[in-house]
C-alpha positions as MATLAB code, in Angstrom:
seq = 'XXXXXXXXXXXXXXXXXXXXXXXXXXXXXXXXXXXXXXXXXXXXXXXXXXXXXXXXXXXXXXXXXXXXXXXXXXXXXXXXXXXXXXXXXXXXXXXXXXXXXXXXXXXXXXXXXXXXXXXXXXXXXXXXXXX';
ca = [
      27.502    5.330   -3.495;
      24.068    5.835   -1.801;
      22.063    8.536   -3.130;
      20.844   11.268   -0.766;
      17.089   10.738   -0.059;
      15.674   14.027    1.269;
      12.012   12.694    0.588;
      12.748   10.350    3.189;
      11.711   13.125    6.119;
       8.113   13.399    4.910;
       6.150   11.681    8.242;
       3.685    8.805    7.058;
       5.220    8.501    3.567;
       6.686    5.848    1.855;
       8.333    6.738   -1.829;
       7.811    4.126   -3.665;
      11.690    4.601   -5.898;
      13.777    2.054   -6.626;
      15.063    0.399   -3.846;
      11.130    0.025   -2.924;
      10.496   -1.071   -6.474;
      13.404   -3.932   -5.641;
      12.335   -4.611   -2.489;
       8.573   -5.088   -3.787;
       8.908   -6.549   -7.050;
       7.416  -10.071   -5.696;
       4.781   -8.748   -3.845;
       3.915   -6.170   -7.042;
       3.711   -9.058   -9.570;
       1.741  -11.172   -7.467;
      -0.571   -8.433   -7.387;
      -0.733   -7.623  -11.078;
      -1.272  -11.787  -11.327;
      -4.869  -10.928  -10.000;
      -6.062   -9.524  -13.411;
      -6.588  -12.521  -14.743;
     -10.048  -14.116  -13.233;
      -8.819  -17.483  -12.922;
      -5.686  -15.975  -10.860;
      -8.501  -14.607   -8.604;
     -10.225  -16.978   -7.850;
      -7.476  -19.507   -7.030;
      -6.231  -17.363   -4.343;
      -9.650  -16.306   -3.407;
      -9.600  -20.542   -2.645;
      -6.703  -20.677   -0.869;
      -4.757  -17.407   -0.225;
      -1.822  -18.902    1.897;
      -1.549  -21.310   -0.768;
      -1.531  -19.037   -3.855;
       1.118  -16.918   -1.826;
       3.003  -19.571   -1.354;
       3.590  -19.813   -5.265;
       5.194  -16.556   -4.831;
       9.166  -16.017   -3.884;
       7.737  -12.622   -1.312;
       8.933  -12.572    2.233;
       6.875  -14.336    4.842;
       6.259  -10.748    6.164;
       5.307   -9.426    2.582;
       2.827  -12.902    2.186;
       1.173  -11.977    6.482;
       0.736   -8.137    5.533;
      -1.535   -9.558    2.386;
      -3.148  -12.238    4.409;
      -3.797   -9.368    7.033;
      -4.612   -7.066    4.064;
      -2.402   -4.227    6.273;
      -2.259   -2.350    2.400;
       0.055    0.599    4.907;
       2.156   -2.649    5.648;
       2.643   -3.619    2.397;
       3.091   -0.521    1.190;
       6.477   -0.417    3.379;
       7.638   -3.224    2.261;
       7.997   -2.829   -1.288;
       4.282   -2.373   -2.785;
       3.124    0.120   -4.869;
      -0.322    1.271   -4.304;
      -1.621    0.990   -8.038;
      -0.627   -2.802   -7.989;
      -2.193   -2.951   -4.466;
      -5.359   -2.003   -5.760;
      -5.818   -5.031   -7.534;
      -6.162   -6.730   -3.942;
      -9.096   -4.782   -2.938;
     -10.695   -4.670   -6.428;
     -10.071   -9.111   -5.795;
     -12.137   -8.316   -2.580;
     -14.296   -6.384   -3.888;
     -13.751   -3.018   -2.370;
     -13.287    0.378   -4.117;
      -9.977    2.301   -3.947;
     -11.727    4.928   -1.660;
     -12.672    2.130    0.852;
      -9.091    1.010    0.525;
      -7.732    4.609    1.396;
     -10.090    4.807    4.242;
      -8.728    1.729    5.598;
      -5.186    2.536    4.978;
      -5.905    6.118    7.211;
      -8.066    4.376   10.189;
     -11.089    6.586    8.264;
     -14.694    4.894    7.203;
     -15.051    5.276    3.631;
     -17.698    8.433    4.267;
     -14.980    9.768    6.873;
     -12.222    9.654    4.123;
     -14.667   10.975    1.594;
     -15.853   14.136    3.156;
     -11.565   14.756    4.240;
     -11.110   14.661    0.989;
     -13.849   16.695   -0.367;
     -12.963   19.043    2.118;
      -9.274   19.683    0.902;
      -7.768   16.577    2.148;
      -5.247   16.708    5.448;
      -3.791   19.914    6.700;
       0.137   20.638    6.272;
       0.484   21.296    9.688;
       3.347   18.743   10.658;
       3.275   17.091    7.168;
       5.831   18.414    5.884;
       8.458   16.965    7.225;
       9.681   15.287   10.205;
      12.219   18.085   11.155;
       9.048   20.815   10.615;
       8.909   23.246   13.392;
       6.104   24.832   14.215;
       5.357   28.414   12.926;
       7.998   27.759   10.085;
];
């Protein structure tokens, strides 16, 4: 019996539950394989290649390559494990965010600073306006 997902009319959102967590659970532990320093820097050698080591989808392995984190993020990964990609690259998680919302770093910074997005039509996809 499928459960009922109402979370699943919030625009932009992916819930990372447990058919995500199933769906992901490659990608995620290739991911958490990046702790270790000598993980890192074999894939930093040959990424394709270190994917390749990996049973993920060829779309889950393209969406790394591309490092499309929102694409990733669909299919199956959970941001805190997704991290450990940009920290590999060297980024922060507030350039990664930025990235993730078409935003430059500073742009995402002062959003957030400012009280993040507005509700308005962020609710959920049925919202109507005025409600």
């Amino acid at each position: 019996m499928a459960l009922d997902k109402p979370y699943l009319d919030v625009p932009g959102t992916t819930i990372f539950d447990a058919d995500q967590s199933r769906k992901g659970y490659h990608l995620n532990q290739f991911c958490m394989s990046l702790m270790k320093a000598e993980n890192r820097a074999r894939f930093k050698a040959d990424e394709r290649a270190y994917l390749d080591q990996w049973p993920m989808t060829e779309e889950q392995k393209q969406a790394v390559l591309a490092r499309d984190l929102n694409r990733c993020i669909q299919l199956g990964g959970n941001i805190y494990f997704l991290a450990k990609i940009g920290a590999t690259d060297g980024k922060s998680f507030q350039q990664m965010a930025g990235s993730m919302t078409g935003m430059s770093e500073e742009e995402y910074r002062d959003m957030m600073i400012a009280g993040g997005r507005s509700i308005e039509g962020n609710r959920f996809v049925g919202e109507k306006k005025g409600c």
